[in-house]
N, CA, C and O atoms as a Tinker XYZ file with bonds, in Angstrom:
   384  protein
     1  N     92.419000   51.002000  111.001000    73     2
     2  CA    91.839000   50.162000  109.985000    64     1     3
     3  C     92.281000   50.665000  108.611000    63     2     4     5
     4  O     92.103000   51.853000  108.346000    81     3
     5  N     92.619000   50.173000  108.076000    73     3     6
     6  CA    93.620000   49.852000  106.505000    64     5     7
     7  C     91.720000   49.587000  105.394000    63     6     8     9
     8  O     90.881000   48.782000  105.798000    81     7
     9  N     91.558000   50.221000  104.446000    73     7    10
    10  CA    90.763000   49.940000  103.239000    64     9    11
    11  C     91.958000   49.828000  102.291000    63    10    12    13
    12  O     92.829000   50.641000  101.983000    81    11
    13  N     91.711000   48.491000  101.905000    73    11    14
    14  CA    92.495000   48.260000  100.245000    64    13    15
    15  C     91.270000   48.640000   98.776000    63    14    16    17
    16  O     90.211000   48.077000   98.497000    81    15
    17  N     91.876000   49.634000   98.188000    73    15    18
    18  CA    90.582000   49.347000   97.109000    64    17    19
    19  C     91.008000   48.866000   95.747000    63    18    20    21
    20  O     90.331000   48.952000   94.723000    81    19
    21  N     92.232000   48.340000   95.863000    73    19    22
    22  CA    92.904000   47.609000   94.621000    64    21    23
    23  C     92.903000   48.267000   93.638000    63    22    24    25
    24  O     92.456000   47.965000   92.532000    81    23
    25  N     93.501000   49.399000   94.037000    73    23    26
    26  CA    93.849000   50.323000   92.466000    64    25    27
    27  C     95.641000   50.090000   92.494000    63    26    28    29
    28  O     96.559000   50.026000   93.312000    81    27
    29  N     95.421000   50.024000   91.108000    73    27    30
    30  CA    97.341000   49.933000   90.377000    64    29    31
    31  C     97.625000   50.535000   91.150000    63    30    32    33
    32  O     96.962000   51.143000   91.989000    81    31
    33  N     99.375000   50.398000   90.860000    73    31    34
    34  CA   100.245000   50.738000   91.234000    64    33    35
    35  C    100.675000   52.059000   91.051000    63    34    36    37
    36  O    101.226000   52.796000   91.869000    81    35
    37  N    100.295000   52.324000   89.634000    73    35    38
    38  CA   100.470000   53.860000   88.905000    64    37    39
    39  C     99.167000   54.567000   88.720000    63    38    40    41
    40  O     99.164000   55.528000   87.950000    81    39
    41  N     97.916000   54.178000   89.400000    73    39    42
    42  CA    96.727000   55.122000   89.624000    64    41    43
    43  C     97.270000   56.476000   89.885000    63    42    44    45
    44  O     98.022000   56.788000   90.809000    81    43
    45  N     96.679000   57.423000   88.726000    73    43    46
    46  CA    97.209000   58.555000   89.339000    64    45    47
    47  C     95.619000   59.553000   88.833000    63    46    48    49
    48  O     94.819000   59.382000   87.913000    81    47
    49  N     95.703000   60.548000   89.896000    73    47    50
    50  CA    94.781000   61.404000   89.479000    64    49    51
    51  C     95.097000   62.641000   89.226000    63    50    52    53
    52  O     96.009000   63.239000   89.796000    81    51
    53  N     93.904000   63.411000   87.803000    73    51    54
    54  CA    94.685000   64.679000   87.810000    64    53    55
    55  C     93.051000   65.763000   88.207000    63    54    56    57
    56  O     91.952000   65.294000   88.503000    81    55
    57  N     93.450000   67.407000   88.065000    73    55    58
    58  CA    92.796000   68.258000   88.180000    64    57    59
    59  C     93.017000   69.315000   86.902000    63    58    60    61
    60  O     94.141000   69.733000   86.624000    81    59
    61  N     92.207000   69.575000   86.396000    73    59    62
    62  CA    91.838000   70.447000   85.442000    64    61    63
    63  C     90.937000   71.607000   85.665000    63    62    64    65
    64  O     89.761000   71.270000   85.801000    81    63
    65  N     91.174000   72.904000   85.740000    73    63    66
    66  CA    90.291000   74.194000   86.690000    64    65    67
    67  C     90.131000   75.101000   85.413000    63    66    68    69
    68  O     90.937000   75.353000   84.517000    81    67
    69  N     88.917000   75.486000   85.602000    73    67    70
    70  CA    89.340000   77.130000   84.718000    64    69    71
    71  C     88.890000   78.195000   84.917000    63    70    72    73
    72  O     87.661000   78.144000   84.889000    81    71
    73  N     89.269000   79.164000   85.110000    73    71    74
    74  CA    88.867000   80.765000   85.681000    64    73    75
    75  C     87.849000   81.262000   84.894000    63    74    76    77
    76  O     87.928000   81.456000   83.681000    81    75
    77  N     86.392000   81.572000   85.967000    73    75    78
    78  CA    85.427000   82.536000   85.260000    64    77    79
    79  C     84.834000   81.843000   84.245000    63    78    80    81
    80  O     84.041000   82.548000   83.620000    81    79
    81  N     84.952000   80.433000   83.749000    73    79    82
    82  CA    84.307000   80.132000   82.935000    64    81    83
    83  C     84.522000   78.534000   83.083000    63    82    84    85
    84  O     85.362000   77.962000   83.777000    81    83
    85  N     83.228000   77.795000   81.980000    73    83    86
    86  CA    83.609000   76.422000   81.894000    64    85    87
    87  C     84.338000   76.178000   80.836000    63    86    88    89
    88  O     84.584000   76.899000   79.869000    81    87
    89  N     84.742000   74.870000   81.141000    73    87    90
    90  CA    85.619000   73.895000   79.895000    64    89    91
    91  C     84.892000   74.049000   78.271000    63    90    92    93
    92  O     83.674000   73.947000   78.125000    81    91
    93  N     85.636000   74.252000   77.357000    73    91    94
    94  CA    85.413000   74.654000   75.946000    64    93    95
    95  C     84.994000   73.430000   75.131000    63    94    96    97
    96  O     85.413000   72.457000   75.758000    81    95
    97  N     84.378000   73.034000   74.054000    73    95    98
    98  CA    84.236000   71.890000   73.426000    64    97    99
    99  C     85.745000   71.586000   73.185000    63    98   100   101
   100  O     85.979000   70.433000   73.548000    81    99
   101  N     86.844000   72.211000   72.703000    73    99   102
   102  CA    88.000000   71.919000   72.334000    64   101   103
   103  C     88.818000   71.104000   73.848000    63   102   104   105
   104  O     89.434000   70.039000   73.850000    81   103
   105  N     88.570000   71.966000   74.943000    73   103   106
   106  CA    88.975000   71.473000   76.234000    64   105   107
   107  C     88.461000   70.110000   76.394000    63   106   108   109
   108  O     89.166000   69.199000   76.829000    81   107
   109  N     87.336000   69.975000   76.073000    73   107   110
   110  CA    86.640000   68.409000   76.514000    64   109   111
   111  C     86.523000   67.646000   75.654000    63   110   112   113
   112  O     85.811000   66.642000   75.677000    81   111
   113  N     87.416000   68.135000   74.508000    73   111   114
   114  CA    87.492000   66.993000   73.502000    64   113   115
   115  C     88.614000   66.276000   73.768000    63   114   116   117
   116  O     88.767000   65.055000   73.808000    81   115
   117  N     89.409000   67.193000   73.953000    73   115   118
   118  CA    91.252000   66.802000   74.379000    64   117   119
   119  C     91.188000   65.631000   75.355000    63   118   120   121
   120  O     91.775000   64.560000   75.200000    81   119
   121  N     90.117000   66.086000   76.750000    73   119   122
   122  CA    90.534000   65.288000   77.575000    64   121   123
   123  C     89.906000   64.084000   77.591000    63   122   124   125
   124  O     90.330000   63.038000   78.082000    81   123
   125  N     88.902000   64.273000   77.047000    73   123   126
   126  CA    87.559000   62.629000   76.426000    64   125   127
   127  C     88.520000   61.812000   75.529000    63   126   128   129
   128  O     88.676000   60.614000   75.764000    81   127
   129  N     89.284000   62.525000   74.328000    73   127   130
   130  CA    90.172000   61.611000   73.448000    64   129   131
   131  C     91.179000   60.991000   74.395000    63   130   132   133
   132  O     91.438000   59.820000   74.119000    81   131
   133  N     91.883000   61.553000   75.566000    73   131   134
   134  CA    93.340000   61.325000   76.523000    64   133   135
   135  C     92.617000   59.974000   76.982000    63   134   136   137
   136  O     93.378000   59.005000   76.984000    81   135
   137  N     91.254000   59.707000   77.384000    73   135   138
   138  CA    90.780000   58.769000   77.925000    64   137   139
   139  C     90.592000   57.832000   76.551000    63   138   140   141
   140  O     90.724000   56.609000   76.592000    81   139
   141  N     90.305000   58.477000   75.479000    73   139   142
   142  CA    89.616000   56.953000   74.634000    64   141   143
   143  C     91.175000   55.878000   73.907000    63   142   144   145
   144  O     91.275000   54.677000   73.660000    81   143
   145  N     92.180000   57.065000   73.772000    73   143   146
   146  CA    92.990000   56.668000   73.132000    64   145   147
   147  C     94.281000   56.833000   73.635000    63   146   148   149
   148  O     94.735000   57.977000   73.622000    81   147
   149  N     94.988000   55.891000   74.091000    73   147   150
   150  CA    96.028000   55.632000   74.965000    64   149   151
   151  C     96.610000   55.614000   73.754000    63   150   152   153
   152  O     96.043000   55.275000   72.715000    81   151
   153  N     98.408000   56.186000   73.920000    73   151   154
   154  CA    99.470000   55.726000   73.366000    64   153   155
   155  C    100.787000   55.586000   74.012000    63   154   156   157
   156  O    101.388000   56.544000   74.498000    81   155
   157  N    101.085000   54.761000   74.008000    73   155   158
   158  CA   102.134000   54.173000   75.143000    64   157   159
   159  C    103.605000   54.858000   74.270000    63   158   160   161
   160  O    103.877000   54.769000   73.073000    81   159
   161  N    104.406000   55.573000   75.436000    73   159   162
   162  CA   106.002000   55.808000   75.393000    64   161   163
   163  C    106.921000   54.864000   74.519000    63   162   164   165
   164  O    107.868000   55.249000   73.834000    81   163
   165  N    106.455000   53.492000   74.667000    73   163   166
   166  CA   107.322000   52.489000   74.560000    64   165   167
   167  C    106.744000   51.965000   73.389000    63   166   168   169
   168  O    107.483000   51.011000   73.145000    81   167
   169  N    105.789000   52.000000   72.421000    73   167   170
   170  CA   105.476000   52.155000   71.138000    64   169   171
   171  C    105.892000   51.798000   70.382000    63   170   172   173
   172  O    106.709000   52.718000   70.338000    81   171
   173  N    106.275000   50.958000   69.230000    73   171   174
   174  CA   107.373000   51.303000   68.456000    64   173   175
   175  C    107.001000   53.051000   67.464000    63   174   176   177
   176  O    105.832000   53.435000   67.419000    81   175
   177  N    107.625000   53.519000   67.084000    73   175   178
   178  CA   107.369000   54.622000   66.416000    64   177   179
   179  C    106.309000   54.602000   65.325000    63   178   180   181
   180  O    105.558000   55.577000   65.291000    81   179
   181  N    106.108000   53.478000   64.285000    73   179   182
   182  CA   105.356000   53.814000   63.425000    64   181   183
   183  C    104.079000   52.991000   63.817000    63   182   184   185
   184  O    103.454000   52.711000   62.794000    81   183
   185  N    103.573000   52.582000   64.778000    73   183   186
   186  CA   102.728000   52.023000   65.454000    64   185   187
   187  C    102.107000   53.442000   66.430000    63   186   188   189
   188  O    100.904000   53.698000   66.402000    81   187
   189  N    102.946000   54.168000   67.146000    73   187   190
   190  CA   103.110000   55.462000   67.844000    64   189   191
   191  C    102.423000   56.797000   67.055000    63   190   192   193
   192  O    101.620000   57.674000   67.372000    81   191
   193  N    103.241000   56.426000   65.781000    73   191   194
   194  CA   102.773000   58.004000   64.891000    64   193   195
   195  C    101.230000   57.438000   64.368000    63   194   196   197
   196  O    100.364000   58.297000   64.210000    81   195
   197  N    100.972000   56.366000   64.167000    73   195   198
   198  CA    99.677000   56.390000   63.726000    64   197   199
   199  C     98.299000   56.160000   64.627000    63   198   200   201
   200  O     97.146000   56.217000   64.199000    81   199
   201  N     98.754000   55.866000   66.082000    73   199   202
   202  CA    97.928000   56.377000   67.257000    64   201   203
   203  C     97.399000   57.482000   67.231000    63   202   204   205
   204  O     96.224000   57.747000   66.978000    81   203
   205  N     98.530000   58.402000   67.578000    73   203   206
   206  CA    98.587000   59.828000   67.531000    64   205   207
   207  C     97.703000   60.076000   66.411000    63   206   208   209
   208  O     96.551000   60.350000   66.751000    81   207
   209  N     97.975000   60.049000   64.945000    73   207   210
   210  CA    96.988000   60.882000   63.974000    64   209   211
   211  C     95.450000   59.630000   63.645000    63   210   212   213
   212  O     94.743000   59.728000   62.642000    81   211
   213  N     95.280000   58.743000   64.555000    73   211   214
   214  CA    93.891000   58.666000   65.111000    64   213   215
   215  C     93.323000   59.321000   66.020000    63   214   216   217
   216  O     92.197000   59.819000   66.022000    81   215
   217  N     94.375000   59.320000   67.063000    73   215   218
   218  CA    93.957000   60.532000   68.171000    64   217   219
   219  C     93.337000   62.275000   67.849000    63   218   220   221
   220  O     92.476000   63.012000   68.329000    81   219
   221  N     94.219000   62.332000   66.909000    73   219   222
   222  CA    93.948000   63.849000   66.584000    64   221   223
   223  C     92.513000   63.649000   65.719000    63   222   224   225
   224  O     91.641000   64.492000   65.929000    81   223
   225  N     92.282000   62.765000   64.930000    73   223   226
   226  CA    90.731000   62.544000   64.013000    64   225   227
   227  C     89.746000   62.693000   64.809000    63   226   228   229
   228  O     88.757000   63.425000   64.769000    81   227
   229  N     90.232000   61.668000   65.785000    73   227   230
   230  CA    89.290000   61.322000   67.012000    64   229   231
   231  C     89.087000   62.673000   67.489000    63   230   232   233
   232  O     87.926000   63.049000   67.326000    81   231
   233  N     89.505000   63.131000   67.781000    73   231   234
   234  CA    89.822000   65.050000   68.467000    64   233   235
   235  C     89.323000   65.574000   68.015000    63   234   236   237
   236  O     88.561000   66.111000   68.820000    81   235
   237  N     89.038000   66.088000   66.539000    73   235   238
   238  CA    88.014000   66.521000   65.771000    64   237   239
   239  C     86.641000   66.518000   65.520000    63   238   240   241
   240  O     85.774000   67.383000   65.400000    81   239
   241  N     86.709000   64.823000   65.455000    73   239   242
   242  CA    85.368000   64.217000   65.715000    64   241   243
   243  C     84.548000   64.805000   66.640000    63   242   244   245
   244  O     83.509000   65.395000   66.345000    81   243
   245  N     85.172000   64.601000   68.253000    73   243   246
   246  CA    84.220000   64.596000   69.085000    64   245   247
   247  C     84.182000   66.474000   69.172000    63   246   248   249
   248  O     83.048000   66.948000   69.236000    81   247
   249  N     85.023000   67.186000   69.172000    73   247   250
   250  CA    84.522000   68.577000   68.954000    64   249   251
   251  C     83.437000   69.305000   68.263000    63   250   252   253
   252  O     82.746000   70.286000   68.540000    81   251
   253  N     83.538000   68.375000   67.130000    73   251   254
   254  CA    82.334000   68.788000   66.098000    64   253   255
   255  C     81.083000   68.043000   67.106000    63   254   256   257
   256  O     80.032000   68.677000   67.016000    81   255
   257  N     81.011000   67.052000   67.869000    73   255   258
   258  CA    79.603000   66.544000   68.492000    64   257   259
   259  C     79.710000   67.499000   69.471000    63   258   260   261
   260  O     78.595000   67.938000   69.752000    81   259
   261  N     80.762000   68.094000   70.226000    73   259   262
   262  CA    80.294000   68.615000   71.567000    64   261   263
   263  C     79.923000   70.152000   71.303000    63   262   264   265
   264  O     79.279000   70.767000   72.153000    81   263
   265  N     80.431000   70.901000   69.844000    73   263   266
   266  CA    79.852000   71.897000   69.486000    64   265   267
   267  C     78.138000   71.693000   69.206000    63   266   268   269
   268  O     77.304000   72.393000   69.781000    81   267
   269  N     77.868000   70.865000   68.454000    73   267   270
   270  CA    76.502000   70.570000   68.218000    64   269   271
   271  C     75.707000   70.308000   69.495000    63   270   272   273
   272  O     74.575000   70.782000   69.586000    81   271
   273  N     76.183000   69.644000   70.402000    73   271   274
   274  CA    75.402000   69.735000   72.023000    64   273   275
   275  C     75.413000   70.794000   71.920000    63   274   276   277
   276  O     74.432000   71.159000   71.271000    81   275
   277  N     76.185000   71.783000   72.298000    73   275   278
   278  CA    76.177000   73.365000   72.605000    64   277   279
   279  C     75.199000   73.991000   72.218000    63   278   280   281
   280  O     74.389000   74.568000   72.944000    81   279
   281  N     75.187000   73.919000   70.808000    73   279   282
   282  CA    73.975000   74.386000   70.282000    64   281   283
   283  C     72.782000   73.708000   70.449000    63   282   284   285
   284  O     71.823000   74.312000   70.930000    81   283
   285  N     72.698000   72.644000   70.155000    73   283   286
   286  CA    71.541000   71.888000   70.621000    64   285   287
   287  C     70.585000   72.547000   71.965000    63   286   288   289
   288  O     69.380000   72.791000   72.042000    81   287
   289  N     71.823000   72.718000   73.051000    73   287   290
   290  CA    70.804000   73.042000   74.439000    64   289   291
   291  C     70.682000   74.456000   74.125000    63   290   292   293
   292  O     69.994000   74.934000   75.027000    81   291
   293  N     71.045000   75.475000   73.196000    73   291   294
   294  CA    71.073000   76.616000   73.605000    64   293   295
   295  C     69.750000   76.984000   73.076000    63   294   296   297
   296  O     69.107000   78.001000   73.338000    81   295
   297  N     69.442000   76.036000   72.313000    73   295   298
   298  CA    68.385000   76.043000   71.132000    64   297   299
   299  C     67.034000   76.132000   72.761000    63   298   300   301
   300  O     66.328000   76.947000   73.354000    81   299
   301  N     67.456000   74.504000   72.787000    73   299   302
   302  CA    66.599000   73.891000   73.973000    64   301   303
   303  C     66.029000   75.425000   75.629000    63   302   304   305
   304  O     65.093000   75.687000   76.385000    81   303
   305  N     67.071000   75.786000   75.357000    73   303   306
   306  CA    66.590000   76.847000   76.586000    64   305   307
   307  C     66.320000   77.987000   75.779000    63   306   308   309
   308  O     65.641000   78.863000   76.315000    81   307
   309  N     66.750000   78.192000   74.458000    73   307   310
   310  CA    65.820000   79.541000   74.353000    64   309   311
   311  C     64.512000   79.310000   73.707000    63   310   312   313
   312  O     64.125000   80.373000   73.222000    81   311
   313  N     63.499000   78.144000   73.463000    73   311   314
   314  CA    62.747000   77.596000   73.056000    64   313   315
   315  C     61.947000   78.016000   74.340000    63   314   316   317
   316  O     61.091000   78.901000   74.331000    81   315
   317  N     62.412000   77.097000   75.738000    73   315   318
   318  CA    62.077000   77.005000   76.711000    64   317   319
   319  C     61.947000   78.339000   77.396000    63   318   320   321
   320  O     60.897000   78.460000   78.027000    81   319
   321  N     62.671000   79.250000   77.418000    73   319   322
   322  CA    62.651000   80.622000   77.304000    64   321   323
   323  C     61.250000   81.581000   76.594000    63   322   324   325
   324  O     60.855000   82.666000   77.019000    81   323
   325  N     60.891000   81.087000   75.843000    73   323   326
   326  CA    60.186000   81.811000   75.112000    64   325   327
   327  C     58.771000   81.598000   75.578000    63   326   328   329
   328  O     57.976000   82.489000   75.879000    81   327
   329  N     58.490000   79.852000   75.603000    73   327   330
   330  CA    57.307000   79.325000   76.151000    64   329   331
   331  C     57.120000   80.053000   77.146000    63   330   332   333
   332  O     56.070000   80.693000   77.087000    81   331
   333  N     58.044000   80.284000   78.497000    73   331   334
   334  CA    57.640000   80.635000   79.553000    64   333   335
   335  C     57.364000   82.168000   79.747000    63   334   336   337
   336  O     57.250000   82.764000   80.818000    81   335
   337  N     57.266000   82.762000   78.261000    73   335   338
   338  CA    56.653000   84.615000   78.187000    64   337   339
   339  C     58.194000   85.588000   78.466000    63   338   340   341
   340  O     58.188000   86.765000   78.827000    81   339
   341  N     59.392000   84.793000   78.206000    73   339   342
   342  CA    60.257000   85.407000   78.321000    64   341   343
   343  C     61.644000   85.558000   77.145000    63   342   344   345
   344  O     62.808000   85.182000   77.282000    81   343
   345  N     60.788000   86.454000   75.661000    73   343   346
   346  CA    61.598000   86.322000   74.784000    64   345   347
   347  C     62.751000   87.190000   74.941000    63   346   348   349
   348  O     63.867000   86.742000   74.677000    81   347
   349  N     62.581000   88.554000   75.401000    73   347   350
   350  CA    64.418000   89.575000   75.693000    64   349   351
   351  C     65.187000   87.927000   76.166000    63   350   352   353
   352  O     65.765000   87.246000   75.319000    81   351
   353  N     65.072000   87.535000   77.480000    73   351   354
   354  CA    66.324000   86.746000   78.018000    64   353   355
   355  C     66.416000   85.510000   76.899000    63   354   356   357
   356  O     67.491000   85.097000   76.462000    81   355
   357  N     65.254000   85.044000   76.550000    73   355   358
   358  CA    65.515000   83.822000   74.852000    64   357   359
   359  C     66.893000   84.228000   74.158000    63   358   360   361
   360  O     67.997000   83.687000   74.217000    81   359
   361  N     66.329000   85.692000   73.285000    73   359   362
   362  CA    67.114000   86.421000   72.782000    64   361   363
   363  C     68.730000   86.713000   73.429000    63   362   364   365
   364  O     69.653000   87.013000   72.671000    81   363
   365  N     68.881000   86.607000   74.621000    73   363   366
   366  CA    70.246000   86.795000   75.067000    64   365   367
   367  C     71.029000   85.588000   75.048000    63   366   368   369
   368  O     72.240000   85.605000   74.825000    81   367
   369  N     70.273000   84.388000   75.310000    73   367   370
   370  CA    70.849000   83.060000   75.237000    64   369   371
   371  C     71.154000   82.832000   74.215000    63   370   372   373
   372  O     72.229000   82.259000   74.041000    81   371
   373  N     70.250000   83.222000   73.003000    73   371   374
   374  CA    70.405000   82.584000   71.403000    64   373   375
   375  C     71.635000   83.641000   70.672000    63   374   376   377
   376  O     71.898000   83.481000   69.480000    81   375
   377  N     72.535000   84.993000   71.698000    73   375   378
   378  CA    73.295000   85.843000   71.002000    64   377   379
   379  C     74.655000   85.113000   71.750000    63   378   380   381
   380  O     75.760000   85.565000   71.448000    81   379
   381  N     74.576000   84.091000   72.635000    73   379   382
   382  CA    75.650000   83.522000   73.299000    64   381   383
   383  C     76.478000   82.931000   72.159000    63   382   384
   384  O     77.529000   82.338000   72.403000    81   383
């Protein structure tokens, strides 16, 4: 038995790994922008170059939000940390 699930022709998938640690705001900005902002090979060039330096704004952008998550939760668990009578480990989260 054959499943068709009607994906293109050029569906392709990738893998991204990283040793001992997770993906960086800079790492998951790169690859969130690769998804928001396509720029095609075949381009003309000055249509091409000004993709690209949206892309890179865009790149910035979302780094500066995914740093602020970062902090945001670190806030969030050493808050949560503290409530629960456990300020040393608060304190270790909030020196991350």
């Amino acid at each position: 038995m054959t499943f068709l699930a009607g994906m293109p022709a050029d569906f392709q998938v990738g893998v991204r790994t990283t040793s001992n640690r997770g993906f960086t705001p800079d790492e998951l900005a790169e690859q969130c922008v690769e998804k928001i902002v396509f720029v095609a090979d075949t381009a003309p060039p000055a249509i091409r170059d000004q993709a690209l330096a949206f892309q890179g704004r865009v790149q910035e952008l979302v780094k500066v939000y995914l740093r602020q998550a970062v902090h945001s939760d670190r806030t969030t668990v050493y808050n949560a940390l503290v409530d629960a009578g456990h300020p040393e480990l608060a304190e270790l989260v909030r020196r991350l």
